[in-house]
ZADO-1210 file (C-alpha; in nm, 4 decimals, padded with zeros to 6 digits):
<atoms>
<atom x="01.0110" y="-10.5839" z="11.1288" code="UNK" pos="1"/>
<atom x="00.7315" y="-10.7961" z="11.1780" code="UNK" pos="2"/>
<atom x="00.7035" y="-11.1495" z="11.0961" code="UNK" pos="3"/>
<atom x="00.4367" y="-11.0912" z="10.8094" code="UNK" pos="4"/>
<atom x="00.7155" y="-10.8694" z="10.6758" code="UNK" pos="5"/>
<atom x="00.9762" y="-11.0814" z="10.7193" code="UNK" pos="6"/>
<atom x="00.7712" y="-11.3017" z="10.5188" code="UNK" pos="7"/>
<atom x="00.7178" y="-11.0880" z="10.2231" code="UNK" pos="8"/>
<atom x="01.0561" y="-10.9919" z="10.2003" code="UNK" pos="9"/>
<atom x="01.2001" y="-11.3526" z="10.1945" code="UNK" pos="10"/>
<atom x="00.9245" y="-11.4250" z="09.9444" code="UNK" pos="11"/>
<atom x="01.0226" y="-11.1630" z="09.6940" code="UNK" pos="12"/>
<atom x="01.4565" y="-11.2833" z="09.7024" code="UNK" pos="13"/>
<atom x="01.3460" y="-11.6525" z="09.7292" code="UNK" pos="14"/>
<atom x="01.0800" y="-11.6480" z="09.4024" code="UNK" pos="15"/>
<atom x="01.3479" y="-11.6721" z="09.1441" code="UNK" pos="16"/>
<atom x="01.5701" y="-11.9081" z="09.3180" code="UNK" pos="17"/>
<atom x="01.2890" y="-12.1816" z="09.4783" code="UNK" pos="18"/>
<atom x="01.0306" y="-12.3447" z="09.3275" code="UNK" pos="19"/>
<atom x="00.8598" y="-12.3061" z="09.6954" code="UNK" pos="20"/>
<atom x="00.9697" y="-11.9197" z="09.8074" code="UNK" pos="21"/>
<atom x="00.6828" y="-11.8688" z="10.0501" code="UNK" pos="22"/>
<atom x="00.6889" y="-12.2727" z="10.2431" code="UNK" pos="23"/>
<atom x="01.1116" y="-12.2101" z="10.2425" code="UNK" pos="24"/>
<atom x="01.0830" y="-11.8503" z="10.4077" code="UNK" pos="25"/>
<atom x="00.8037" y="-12.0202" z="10.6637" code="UNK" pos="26"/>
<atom x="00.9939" y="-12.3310" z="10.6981" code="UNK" pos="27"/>
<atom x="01.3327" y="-12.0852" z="10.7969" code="UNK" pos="28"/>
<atom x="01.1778" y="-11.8490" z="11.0153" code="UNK" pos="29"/>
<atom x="00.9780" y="-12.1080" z="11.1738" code="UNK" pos="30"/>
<atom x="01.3093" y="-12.2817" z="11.2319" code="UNK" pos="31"/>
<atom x="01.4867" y="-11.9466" z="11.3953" code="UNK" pos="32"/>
<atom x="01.2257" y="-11.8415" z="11.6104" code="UNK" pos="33"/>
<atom x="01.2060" y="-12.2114" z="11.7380" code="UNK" pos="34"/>
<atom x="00.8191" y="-12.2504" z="11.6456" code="UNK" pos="35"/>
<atom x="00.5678" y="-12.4429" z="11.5162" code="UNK" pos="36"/>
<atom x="00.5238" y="-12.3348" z="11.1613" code="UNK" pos="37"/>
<atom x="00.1546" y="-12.3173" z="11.2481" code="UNK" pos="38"/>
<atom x="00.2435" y="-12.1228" z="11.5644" code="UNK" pos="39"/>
<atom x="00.3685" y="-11.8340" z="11.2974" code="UNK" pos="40"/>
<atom x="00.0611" y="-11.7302" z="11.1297" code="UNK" pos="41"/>
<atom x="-00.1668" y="-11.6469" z="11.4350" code="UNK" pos="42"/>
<atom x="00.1265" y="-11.4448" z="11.4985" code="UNK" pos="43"/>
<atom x="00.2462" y="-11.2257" z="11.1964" code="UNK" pos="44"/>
<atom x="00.2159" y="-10.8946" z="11.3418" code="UNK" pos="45"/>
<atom x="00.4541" y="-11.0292" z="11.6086" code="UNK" pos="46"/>
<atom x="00.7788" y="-10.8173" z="11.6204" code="UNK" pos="47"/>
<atom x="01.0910" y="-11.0051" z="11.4689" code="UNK" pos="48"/>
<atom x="01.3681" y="-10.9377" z="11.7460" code="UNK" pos="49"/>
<atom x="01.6771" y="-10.7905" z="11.5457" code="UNK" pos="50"/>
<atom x="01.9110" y="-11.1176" z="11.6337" code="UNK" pos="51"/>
<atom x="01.6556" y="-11.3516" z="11.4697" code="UNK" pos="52"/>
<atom x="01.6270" y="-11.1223" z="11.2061" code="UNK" pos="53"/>
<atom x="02.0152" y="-11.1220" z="11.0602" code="UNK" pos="54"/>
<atom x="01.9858" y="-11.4716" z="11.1285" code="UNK" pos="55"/>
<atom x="01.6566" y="-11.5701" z="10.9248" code="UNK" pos="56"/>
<atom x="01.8077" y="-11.3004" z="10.6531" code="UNK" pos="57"/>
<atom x="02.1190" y="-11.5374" z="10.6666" code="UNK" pos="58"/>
<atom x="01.9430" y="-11.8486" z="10.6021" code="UNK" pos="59"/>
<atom x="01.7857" y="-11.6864" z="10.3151" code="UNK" pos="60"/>
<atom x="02.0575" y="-11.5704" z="10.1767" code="UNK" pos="61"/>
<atom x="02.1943" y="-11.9070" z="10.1491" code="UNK" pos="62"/>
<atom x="01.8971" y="-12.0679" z="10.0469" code="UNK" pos="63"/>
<atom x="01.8729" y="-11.8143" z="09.7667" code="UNK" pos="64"/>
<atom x="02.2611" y="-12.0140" z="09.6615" code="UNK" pos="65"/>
<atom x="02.1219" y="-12.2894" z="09.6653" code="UNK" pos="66"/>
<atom x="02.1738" y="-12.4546" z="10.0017" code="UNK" pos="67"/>
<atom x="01.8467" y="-12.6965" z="10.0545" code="UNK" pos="68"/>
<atom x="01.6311" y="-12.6597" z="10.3483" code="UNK" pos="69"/>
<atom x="01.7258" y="-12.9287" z="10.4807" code="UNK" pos="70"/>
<atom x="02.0724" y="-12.8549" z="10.5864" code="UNK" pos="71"/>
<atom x="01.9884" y="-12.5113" z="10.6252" code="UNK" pos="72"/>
<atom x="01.7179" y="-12.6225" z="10.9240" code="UNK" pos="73"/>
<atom x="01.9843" y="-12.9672" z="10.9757" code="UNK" pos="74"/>
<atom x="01.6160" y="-13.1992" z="10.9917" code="UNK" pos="75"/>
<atom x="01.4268" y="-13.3592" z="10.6979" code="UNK" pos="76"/>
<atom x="01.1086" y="-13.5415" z="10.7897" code="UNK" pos="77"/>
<atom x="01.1427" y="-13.9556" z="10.6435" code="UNK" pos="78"/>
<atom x="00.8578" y="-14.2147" z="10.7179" code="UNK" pos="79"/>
<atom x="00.6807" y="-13.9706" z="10.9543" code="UNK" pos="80"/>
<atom x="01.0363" y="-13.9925" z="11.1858" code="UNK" pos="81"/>
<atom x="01.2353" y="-13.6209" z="11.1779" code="UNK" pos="82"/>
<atom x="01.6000" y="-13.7409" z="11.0971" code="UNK" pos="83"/>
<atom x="01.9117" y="-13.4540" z="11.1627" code="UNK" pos="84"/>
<atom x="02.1292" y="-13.4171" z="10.8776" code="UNK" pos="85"/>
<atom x="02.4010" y="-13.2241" z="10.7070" code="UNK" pos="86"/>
<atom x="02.6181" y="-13.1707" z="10.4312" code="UNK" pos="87"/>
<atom x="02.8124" y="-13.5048" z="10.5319" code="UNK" pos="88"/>
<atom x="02.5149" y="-13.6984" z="10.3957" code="UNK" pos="89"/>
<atom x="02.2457" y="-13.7326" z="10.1416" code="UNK" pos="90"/>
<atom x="01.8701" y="-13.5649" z="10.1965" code="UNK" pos="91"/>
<atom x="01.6491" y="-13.8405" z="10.2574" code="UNK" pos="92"/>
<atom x="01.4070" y="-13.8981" z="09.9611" code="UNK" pos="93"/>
<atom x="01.0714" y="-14.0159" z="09.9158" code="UNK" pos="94"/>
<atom x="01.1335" y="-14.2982" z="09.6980" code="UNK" pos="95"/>
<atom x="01.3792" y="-14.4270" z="09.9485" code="UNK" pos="96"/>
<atom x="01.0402" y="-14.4360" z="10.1893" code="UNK" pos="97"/>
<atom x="00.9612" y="-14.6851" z="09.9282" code="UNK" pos="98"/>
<atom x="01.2514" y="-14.9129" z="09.9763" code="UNK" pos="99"/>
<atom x="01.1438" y="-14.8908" z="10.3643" code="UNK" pos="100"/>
<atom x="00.7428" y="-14.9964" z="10.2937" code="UNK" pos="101"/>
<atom x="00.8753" y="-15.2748" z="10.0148" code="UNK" pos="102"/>
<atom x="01.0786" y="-15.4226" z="10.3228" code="UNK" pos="103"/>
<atom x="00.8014" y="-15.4001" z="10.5870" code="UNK" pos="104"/>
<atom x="00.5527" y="-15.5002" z="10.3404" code="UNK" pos="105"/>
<atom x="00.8172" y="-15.8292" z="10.2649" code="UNK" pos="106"/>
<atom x="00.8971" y="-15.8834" z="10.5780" code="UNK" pos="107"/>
<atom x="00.5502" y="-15.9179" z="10.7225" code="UNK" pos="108"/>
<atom x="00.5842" y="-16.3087" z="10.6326" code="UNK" pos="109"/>
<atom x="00.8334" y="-16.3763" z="10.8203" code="UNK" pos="110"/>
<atom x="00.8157" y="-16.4502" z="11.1801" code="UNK" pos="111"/>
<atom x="01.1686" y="-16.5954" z="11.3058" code="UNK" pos="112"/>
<atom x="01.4523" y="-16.3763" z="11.3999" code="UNK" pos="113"/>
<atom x="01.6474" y="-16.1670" z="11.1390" code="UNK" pos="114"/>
<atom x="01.9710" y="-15.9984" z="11.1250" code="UNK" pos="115"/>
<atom x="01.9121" y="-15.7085" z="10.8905" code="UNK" pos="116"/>
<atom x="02.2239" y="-15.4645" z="10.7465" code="UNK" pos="117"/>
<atom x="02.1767" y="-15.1457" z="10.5681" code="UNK" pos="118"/>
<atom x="02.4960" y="-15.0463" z="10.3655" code="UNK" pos="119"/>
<atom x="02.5533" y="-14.7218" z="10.3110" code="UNK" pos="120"/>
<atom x="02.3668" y="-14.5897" z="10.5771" code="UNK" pos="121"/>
<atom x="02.4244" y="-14.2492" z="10.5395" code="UNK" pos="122"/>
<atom x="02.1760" y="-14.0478" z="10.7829" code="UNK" pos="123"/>
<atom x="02.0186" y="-14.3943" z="10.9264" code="UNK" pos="124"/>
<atom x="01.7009" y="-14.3228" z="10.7713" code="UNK" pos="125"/>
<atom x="01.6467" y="-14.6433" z="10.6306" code="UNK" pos="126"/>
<atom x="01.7955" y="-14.8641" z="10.9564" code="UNK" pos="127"/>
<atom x="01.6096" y="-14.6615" z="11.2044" code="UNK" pos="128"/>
<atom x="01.2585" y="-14.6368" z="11.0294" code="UNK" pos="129"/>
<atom x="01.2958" y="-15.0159" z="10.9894" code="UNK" pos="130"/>
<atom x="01.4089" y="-15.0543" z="11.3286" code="UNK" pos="131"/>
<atom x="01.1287" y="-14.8097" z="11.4620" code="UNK" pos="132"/>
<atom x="00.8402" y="-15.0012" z="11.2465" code="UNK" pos="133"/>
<atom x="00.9706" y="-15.3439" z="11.3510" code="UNK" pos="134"/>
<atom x="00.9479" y="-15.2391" z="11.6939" code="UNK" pos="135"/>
<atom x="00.6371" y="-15.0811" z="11.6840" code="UNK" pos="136"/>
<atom x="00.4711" y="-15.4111" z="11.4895" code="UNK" pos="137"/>
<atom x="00.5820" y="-15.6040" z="11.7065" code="UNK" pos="138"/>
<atom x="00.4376" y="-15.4551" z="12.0710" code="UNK" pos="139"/>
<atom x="00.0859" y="-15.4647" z="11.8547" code="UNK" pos="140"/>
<atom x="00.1137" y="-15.7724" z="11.8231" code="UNK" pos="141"/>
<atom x="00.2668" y="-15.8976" z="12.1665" code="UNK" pos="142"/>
<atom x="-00.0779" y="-15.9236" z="12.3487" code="UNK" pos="143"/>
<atom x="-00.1626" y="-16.2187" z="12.0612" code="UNK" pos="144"/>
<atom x="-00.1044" y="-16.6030" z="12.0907" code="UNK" pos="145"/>
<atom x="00.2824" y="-16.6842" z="11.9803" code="UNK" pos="146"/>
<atom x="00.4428" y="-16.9629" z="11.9224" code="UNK" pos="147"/>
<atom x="00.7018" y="-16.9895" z="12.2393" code="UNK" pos="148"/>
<atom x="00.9750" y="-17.2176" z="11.9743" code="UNK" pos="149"/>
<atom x="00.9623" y="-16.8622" z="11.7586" code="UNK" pos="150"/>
<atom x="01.2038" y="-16.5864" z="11.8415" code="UNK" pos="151"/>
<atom x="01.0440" y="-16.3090" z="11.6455" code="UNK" pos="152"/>
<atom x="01.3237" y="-16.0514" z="11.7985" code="UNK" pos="153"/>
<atom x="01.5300" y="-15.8443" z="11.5270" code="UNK" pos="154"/>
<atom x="01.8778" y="-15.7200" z="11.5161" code="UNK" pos="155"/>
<atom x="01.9700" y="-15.4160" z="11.3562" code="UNK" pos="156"/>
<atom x="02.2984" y="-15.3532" z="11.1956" code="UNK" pos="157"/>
<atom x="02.4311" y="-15.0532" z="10.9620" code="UNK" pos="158"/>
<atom x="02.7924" y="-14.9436" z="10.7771" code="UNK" pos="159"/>
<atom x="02.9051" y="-14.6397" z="10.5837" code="UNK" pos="160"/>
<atom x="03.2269" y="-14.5622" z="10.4427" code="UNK" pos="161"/>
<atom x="03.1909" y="-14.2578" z="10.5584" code="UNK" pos="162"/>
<atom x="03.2961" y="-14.1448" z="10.9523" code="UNK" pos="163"/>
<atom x="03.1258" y="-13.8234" z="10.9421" code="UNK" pos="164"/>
<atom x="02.7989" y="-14.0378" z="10.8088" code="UNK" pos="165"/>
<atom x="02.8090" y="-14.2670" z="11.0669" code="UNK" pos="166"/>
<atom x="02.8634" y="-14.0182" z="11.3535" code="UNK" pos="167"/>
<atom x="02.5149" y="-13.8590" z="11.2250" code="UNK" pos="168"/>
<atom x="02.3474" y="-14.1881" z="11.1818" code="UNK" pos="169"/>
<atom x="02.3957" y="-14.2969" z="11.5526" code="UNK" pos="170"/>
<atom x="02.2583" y="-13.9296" z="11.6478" code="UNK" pos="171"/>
<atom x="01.9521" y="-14.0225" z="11.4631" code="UNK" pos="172"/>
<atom x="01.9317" y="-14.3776" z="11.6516" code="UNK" pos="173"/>
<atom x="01.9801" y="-14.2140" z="11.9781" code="UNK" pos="174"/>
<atom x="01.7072" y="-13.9526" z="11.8746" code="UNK" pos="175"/>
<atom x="01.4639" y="-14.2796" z="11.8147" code="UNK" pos="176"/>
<atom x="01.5794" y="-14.5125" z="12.0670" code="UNK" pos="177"/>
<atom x="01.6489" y="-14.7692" z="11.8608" code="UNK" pos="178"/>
<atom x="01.9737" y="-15.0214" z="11.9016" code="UNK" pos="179"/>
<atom x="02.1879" y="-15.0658" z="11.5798" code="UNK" pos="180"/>
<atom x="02.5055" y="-15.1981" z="11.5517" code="UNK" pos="181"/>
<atom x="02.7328" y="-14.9076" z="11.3587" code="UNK" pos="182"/>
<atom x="03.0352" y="-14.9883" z="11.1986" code="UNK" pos="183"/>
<atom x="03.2358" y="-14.7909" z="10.9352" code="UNK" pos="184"/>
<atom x="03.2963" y="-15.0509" z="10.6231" code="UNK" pos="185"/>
<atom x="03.3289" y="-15.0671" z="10.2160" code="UNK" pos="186"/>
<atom x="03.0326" y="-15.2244" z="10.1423" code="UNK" pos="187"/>
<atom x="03.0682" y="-15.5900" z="10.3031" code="UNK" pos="188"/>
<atom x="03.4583" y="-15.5695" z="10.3430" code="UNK" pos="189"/>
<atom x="03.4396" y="-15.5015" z="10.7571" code="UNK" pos="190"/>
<atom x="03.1186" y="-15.7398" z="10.7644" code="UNK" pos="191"/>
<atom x="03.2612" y="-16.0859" z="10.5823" code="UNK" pos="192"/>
<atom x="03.2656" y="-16.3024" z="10.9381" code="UNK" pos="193"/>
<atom x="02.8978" y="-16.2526" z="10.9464" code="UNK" pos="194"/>
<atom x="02.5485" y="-16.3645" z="10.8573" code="UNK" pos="195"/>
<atom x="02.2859" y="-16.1499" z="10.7451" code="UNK" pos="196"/>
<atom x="01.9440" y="-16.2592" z="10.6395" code="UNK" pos="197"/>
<atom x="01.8268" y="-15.9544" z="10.4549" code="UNK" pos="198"/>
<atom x="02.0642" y="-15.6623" z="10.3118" code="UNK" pos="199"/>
<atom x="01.9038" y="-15.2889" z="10.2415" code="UNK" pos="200"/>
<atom x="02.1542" y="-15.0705" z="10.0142" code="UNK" pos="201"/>
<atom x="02.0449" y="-14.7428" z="09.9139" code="UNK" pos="202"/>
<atom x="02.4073" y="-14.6760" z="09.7150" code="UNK" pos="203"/>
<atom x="02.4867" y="-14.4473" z="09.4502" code="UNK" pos="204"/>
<atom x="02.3379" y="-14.5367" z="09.1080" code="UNK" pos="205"/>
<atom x="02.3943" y="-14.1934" z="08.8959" code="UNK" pos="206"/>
<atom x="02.6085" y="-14.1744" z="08.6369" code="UNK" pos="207"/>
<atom x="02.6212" y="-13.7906" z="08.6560" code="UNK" pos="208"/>
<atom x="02.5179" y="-13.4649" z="08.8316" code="UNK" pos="209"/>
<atom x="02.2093" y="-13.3594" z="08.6555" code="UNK" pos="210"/>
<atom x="02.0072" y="-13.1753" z="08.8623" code="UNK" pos="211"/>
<atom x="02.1352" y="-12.8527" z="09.0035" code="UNK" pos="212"/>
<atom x="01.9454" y="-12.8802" z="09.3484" code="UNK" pos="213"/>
<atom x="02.1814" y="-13.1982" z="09.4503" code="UNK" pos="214"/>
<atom x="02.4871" y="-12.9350" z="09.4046" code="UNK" pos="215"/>
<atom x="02.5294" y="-12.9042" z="09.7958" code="UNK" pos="216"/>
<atom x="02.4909" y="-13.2996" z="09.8909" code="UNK" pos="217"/>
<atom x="02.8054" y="-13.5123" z="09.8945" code="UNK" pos="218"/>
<atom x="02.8779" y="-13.6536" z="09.5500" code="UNK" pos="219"/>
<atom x="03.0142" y="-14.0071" z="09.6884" code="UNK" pos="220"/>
<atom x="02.6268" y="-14.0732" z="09.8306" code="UNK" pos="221"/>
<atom x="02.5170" y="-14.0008" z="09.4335" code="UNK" pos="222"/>
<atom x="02.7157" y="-14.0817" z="09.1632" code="UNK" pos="223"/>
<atom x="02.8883" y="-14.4335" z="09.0509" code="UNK" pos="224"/>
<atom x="03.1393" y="-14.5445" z="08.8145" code="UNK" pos="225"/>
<atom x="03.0521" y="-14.7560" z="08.4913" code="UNK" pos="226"/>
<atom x="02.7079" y="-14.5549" z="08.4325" code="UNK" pos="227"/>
<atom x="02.5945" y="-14.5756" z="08.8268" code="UNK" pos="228"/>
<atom x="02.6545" y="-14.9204" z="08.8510" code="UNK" pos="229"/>
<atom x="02.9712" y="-14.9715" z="09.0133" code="UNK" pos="230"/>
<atom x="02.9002" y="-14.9895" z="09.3797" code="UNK" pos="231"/>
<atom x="02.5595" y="-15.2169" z="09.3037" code="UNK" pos="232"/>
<atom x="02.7648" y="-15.4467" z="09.0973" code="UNK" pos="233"/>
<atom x="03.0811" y="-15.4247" z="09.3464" code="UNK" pos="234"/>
<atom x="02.8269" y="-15.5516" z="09.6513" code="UNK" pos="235"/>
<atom x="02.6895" y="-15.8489" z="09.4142" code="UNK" pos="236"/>
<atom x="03.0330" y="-15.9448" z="09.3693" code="UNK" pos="237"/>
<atom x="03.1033" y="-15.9095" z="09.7756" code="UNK" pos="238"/>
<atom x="02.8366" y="-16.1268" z="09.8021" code="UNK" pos="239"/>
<atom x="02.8983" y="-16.4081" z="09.5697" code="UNK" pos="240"/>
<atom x="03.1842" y="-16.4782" z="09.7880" code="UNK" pos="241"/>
<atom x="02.9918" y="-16.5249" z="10.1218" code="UNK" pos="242"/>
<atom x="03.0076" y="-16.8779" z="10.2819" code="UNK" pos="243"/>
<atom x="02.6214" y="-16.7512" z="10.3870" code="UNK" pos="244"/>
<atom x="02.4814" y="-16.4918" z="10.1691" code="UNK" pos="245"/>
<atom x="02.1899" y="-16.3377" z="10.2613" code="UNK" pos="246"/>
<atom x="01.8343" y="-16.4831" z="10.1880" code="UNK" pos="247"/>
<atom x="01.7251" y="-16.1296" z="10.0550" code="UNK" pos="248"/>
<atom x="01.8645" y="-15.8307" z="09.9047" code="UNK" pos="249"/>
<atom x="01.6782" y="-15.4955" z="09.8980" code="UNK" pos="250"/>
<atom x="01.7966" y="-15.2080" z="09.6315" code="UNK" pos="251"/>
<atom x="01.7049" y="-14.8951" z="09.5412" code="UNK" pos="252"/>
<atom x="01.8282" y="-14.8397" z="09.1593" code="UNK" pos="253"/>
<atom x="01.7825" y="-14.5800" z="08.8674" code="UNK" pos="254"/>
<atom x="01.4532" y="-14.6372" z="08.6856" code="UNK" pos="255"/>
<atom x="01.6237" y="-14.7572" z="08.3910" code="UNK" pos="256"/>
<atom x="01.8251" y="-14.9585" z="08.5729" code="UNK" pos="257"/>
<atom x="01.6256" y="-15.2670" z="08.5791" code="UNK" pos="258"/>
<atom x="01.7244" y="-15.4640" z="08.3023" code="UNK" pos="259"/>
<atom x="02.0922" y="-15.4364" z="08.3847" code="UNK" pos="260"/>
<atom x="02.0618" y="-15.5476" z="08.7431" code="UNK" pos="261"/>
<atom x="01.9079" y="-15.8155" z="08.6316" code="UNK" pos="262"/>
<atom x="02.2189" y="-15.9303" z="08.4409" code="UNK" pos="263"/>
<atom x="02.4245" y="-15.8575" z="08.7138" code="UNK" pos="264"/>
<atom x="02.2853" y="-16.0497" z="08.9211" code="UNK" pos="265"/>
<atom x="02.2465" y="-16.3769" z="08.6717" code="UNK" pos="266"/>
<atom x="02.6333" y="-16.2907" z="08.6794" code="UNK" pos="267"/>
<atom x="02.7096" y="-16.2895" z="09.0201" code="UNK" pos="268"/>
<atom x="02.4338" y="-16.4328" z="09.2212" code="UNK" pos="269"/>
<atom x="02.2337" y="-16.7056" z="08.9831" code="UNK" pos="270"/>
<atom x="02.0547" y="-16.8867" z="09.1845" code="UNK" pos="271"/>
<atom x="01.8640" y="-16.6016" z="09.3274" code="UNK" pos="272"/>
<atom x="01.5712" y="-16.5124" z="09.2226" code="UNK" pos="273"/>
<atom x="01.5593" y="-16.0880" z="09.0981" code="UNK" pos="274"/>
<atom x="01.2383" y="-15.8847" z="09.0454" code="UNK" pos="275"/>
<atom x="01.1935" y="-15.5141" z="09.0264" code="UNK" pos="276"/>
<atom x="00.9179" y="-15.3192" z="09.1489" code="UNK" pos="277"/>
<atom x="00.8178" y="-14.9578" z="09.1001" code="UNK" pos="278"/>
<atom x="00.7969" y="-14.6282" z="09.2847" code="UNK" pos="279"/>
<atom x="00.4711" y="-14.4133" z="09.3726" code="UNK" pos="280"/>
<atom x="00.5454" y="-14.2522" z="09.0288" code="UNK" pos="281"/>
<atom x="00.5402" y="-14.5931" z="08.8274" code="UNK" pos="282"/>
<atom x="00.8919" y="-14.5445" z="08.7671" code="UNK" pos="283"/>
<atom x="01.1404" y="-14.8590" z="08.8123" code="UNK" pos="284"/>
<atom x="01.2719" y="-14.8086" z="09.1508" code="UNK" pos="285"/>
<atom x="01.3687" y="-15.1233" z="09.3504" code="UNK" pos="286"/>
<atom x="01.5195" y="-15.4385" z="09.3028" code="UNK" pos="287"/>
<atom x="01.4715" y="-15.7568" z="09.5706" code="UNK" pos="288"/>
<atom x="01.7069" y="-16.1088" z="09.4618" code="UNK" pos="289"/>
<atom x="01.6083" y="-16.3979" z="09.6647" code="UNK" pos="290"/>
<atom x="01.8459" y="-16.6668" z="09.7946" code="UNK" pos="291"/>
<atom x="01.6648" y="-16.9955" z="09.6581" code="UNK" pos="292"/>
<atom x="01.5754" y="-17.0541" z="10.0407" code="UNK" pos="293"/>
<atom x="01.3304" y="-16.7381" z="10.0763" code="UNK" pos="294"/>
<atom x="01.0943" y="-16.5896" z="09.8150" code="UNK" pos="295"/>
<atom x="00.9803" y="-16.2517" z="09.8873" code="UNK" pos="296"/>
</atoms>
């Protein structure tokens, strides 16, 4: 069997199963025969040795079930990084790249060190493309003028509740060379005795399983009690007992979510200040409250 055939044949059992049968079946095979996807198509009368061939017919067997690409090929490409991941954690998004740009764009203001914690960290996509960015920003700028009473370094810090998460999400900092500080915790509960001046949380905010694609991903990184609110409204409350709360906290939340983080927040958090900003779609996507000391 060729690779054009290979192809063809993945094509035809993948068409009434994926919305993309011919990029999944190049995607796989590119993945087995440990190629560039680009590499494969000056190269589809190659022959498709027989071991590579049960094991790209595997593959499509389970993506035919269901199984995403992502865990299928364990890598999912987030803010231009390639990030490993499995079933033990969520597929990184591209609304969640969102959260990531909001932050940058935010933090671009502020030029004193910070001690930024994501919760829920999941694969480390959001810690380690923060991290990564940071980094990056700052050796642009090292060559310019600085103010020698400014320490401009960041620290990185990141929890899950999850072991198997956080085993994956130090893989992916290794994988960047990037230092963050891994801990497994609820929410705040293992991080009280410390001061954070920004907070990222991608948590769950469904209320339900309604679309059949997410079948395969762990439900605790997508759904929340009291209509996907729980875990948002369980952190506000960790919070409001802080002796030094953070000056800013990032969210992701459902786009019809907005309203009701708003209350929340007057609830637990009043003095800061809560806006909510929208995705690339124009949907309502993120939420930032501001301690009274820092407007973002």
């Amino acid at each position: 069997m060729t690779i054009r055939q290979a192809l063809n044949s993945a094509t035809r059992i993948l068409k009434r199963k994926s919305t993309s049968p011919s990029l999944d079946a190049e995607v796989l095979l590119a993945y087995v025969l440990k190629k560039p996807k680009t590499d494969i198509f000056v190269r589809m009368d190659n022959f498709v040795y027989k071991r590579d061939r049960q094991k790209f017919l595997a593959l499509i067997k389970k993506r035919s079930q269901g199984w995403p690409v992502a865990y299928l090929t364990h890598e999912k490409e987030f803010f231009g990084l390639k990030f490993y991941v499995d079933k033990n954690v969520l597929i990184p998004r591209p609304e969640t790249e969102g959260l990531v740009d909001l932050v940058l764009e935010k933090l671009k203001i502020v030029n004193y060190k910070l001690k930024i914690l994501d919760i829920g960290t999941g694969s480390g996509c959001i810690i380690v493309s923060l991290a990564k960015s940071l980094r990056n920003a700052e050796l642009v700028s090292a060559s310019q003028p600085r103010d020698p009473e400014i320490n401009s370094e960041f620290r990185y810090f990141a929890s899950d509740i999850s072991s198997a998460a956080l085993k994956i999400a130090r893989k992916n900092a290794r994988r960047h060379k990037v230092k963050v500080n891994f801990k497994k915790s609820n929410l705040l509960s293992a991080w009280k005795n410390q001061r954070f001046d920004v907070i990222v949380a991608n948590l769950p905010y469904l209320a339900k399983e309604t679309d059949p694609s997410t079948k395969f991903e762990p439900k605790k990184a997508l759904i929340a009690k009291n209509h996907g609110l729980g875990l948002i409204a369980k952190l506000l409350q960790q919070i409001s007992t802080l002796s030094a709360p953070p000056s800013a906290l990032f969210l992701e939340i459902g786009h019809d979510q907005g309203a009701k983080i708003k209350k929340l927040a007057a609830k637990w958090l009043p003095s800061f200040d809560t806006k909510i900003f929208r995705d690339m779609s124009g949907k309502n996507r993120y939420a930032i409250l501001n301690a009274p000391d820092l407007i973002l």
